[in-house]
Structure formats: structure tokens, C-alpha cells
N, C-alpha and C positions, 0 to 999 in steps of 0.2 A: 582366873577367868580364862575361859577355853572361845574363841573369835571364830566366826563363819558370817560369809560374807556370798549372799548370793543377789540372782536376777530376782524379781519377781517369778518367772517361768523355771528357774530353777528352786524356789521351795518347794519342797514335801506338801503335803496335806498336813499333818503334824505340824508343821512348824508355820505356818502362814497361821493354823489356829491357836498356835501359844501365842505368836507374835501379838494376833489379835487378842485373843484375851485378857495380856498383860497391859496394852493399854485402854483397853476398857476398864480392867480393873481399876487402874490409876486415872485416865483422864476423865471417864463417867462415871465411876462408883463412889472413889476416892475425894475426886473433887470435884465431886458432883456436878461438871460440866458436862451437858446436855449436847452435842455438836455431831455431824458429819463427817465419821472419821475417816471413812472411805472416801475419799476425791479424785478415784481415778489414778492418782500422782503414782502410786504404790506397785501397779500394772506399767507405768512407761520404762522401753526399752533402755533407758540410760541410768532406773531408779537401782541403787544399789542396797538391799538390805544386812543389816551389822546385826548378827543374833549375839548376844555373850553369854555365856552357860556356867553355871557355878554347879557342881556336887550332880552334874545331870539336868539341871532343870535350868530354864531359860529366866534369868539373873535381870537380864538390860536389852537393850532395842533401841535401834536405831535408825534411821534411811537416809539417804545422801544421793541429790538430784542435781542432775547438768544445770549450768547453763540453759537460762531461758526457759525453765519446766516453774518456778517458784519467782524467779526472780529476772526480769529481762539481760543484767550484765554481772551476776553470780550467782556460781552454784550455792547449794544448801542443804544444809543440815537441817532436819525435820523431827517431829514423833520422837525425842529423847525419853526415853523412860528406864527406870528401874525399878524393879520389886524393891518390896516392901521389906522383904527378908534379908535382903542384902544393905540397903540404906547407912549412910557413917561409916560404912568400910572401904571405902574407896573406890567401889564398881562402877559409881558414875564416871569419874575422872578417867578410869581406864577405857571406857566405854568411846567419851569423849574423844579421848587422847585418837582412840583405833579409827574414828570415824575423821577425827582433821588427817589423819595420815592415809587413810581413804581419796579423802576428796583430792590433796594433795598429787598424790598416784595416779588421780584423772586429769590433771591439772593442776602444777604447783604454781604457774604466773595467773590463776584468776583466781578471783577473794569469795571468801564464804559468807554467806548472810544467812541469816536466822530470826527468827519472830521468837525470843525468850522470853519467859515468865518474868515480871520486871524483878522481881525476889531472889531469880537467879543470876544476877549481874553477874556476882561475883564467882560463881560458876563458872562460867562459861568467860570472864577475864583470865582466869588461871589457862586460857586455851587460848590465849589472844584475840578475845574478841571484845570491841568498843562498843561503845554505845553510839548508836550516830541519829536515835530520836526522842521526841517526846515520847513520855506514855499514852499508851492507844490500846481499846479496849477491844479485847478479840473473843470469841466466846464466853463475854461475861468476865473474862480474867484480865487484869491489867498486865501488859505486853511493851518490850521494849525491841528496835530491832536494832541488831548487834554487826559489827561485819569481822572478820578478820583479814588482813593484810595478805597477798601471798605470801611466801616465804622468806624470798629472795629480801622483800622491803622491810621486814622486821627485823631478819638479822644485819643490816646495815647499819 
């Protein structure tokens, strides 16, 4: 997997419409979740997008927001997606992997949150993230939200 990591203002034409397409594939076509995928969030000066490209073509996707944009006292990780083509090879986890060492890089002493697919606990545990709620239902899909630790308290 080949990592590019930009602004909003700095994607292409090109790549804001794979971006988009890849998760419409997956979160409206795929699982047939109906929802608002544009919220603004995608456009803020602090959103960082994670394109990962396999053989040429756009593999995984990802965005990673400040502080305060998703969550009032952690940044986050958002819109995790990968093709379909890729799937069981590992392109998530490295996807993952690129996007905590992201946020990291903006901030290693403030903790990540996330709104998981409850199914992916154990996904996104492999990246150090807990569970810290009941299940809550988010467009239709059952949703757990997850945080990770900064860095410094984990490896103590």
C-alpha cells in the first residue's frame, strides 16, 4: 500500500471523487446505509485525509479530525473504508495502523475516539481502542464508541 495524506484543499478533482465513491460504494450501496455522508467535517482546516492505493487504484480511506471538530476533548478517526478488492489482506490494519500514527503526529498526549461498527470491536482493539459505551444506534447500524489512550499511557 502506497499512503498520501492530504488537506481537503489540497486533493485533486480525481481523488476527492474516488475518495467519494469508495465510500458510497461501501457505506450506501454495500450496506445499504442511506445517510449524509458529506457533513461539512471533510472541508475543515484541521481534516486530514489518508488515501492508500494498491496496484494504482484507491484500496482504503480515511480522515482524521482535531480536537473539538467530532468530539469536544478528542481527536478522530472517521469514514474508515476499504474496497472490496482488497478485504482479508491486511489493507485495513495498515490503513489503521497509518491513520493512529497520523493523529499521533498531530498530537500524541490527546486520545482518539471513534463511532465503530459494534462488529468491528475487535478491529480497531488491535489499534488500541476500548470500548467505553453501550451500543447506540447510528444510521440504522449498531455503533460502539471506542477511544484510544495517548501513547505515552499505553506504553506504561
Amino acid at each position: 500500500m502506497h499512503f498520501i495524506t492530504k488537506s481537503f484543499k489540497e486533493l485533486t478533482i480525481d481523488e476527492l471523487y474516488e475518495l467519494l465513491q469508495l465510500r458510497i460504494e461501501v457505506f450506501v450501496v454495500e450496506q445499504t446505509c442511506y445517510y449524509q455522508d458529506l457533513d461539512d467535517k471533510d472541508r475543515h482546516p484541521g481534516a486530514q485525509h489518508l488515501l492508500g492505493y494498491h496496484d494504482g487504484r484507491l484500496a482504503g480511506y480515511l480522515r482524521t479530525l482535531p480536537r473539538g471538530v467530532s468530539y469536544p476533548e478528542y481527536q478522530s478517526i472517521g469514514r474508515v473504508v476499504t474496497s472490496d478488492a482488497v478485504r482479508g489482506q491486511g489493507t485495513g490494519h495498515q490503513l489503521l495502523e497509518e491513520g493512529v500514527a497520523l493523529c499521533l503526529a498531530q498530537d500524541a498526549e490527546l486520545a482518539i475516539k471513534i463511532s465503530a461498527q459494534e462488529h468491528l470491536q475487535g478491529y480497531y482493539g488491535r489499534q488500541g481502542f476500548v470500548t467505553v459505551s453501550d451500543v447506540y444506534q447510528e444510521d440504522g447500524i449498531d455503533h460502539v464508541a471506542m477511544v484510544r489512550a495517548p501513547q505515552q499511557l499505553i506504553s506504561q
